[in-house]
C-alpha positions as CSV (number, residue, x, y, z in Angstrom):
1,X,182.5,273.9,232.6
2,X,181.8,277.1,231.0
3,X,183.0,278.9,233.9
4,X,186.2,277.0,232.9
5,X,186.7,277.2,229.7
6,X,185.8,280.7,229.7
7,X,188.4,281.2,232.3
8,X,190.9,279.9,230.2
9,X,189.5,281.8,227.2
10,X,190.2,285.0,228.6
11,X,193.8,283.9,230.7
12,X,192.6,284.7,233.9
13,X,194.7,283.9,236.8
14,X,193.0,280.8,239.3
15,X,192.6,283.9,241.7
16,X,190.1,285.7,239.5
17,X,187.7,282.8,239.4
18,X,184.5,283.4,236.7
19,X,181.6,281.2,238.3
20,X,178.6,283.3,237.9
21,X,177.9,286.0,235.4
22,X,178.4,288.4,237.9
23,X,182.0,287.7,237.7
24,X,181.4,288.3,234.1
25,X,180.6,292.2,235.6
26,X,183.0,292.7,238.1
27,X,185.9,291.7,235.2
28,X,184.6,293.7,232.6
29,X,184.6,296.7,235.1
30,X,188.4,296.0,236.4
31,X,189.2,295.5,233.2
32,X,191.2,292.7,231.2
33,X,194.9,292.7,230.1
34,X,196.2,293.6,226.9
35,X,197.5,290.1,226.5
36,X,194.0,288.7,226.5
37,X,192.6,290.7,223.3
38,X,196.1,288.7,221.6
39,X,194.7,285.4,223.1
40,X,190.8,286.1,222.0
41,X,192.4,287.7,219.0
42,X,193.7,283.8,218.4
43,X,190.7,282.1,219.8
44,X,188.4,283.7,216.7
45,X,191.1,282.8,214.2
46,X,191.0,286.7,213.1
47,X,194.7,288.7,213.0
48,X,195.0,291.1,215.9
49,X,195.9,293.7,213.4
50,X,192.2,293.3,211.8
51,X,191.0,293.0,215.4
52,X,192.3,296.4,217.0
53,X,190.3,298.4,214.4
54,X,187.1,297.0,215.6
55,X,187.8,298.4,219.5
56,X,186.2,301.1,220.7
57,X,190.1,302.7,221.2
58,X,192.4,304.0,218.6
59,X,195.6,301.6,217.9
60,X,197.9,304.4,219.0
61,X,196.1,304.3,222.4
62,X,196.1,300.6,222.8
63,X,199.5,300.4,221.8
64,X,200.2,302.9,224.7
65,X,199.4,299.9,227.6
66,X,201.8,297.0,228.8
67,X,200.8,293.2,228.5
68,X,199.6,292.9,231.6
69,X,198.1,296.5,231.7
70,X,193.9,296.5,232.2
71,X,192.1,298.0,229.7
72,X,188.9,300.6,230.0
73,X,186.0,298.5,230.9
74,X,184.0,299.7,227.9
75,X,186.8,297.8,225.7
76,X,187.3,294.6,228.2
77,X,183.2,294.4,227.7
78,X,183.6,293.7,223.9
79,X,186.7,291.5,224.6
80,X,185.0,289.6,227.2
81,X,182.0,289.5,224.5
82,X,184.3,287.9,222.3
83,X,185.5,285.5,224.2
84,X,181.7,284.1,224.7
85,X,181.7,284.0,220.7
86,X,184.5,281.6,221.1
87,X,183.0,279.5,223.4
88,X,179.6,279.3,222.0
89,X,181.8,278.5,218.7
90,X,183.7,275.7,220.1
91,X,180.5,274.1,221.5
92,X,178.8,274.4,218.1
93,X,181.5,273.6,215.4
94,X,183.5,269.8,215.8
95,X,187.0,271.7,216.4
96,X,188.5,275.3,216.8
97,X,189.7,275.5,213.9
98,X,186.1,274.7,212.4
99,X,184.6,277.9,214.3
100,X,188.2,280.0,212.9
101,X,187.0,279.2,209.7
102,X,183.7,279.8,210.2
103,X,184.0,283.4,211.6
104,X,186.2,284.0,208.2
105,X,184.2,282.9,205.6
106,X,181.1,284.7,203.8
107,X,178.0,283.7,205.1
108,X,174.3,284.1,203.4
109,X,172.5,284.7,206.7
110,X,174.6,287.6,207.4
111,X,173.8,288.9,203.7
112,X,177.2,287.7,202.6
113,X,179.3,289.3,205.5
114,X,181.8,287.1,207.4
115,X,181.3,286.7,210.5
116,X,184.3,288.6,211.6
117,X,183.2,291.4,210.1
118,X,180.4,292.3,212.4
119,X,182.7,292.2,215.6
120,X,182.7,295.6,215.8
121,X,179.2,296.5,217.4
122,X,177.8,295.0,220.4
123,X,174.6,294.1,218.2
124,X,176.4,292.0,215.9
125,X,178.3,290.3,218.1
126,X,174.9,289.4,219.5
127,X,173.6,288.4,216.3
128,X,176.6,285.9,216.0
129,X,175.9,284.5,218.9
130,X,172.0,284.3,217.9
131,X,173.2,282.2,214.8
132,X,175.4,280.0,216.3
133,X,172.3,279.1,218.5
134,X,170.8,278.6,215.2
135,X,173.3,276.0,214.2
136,X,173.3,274.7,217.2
137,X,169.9,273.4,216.5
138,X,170.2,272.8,213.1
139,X,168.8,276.2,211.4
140,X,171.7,276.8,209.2
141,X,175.1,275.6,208.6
């Protein structure tokens, strides 16, 4: 199920099958498509255009690759990242649109940052996903 879902997350096609977190390796290292970071972009409720600046790639650069194009495997790591956020969201919150509205609103456990906001380093998107363990089992809200 996770597989799955995370499959879908991240548009794969059914021949790039994610069933182990090696997978999870061998993607990040081909890379994922520019038309993923739009659908990831969606999945976390948070504009592409607020979304780019948090890449470790300039706009101009990204702007530079097709749809279907893979990207550097240092930025497909943070999108594949992402993606798990979503996930680990959906399982958590009731609906999508729950965790959307989640990752935009301030949040005291993040010292008043919204969870959006700390996208941009591999340690806080860690630290999301450590909170939303922490809802999970009923730490905070």
């Amino acid at each position: 199920m996770y597989a799955q879902n995370l499959h879908t997350i991240l548009g794969q096609r059914e021949t790039d099958p994610i069933s182990n977190p090696y997978d999870l390796v061998r993607l990040a290292r081909r890379g994922v498509t520019r038309s993923t970071l739009k659908t990831v972009s969606q999945g976390l409720g948070v504009p592409l255009k607020d979304l780019i600046p948090k890449l470790p790639m300039g706009e101009r650069t990204l702007q530079r690759y097709t749809s279907q194009q893979y990207l550097p495997s240092h930025v497909s790591e943070q999108i594949i990242q992402w993606a798990q956020i979503i996930l680990f969201g959906h399982t958590v919150f009731a609906t999508p649109q729950a965790f959307q509205d989640w990752m935009n609103t301030t949040n005291r456990a993040l010292g008043g940052a919204k969870p959006a906001d700390l996208l941009d380093t591999r340690q806080g998107a860690e630290l999301l996903l450590q909170l939303l363990g922490q809802i999970e089992h009923g730490v905070y809200r």
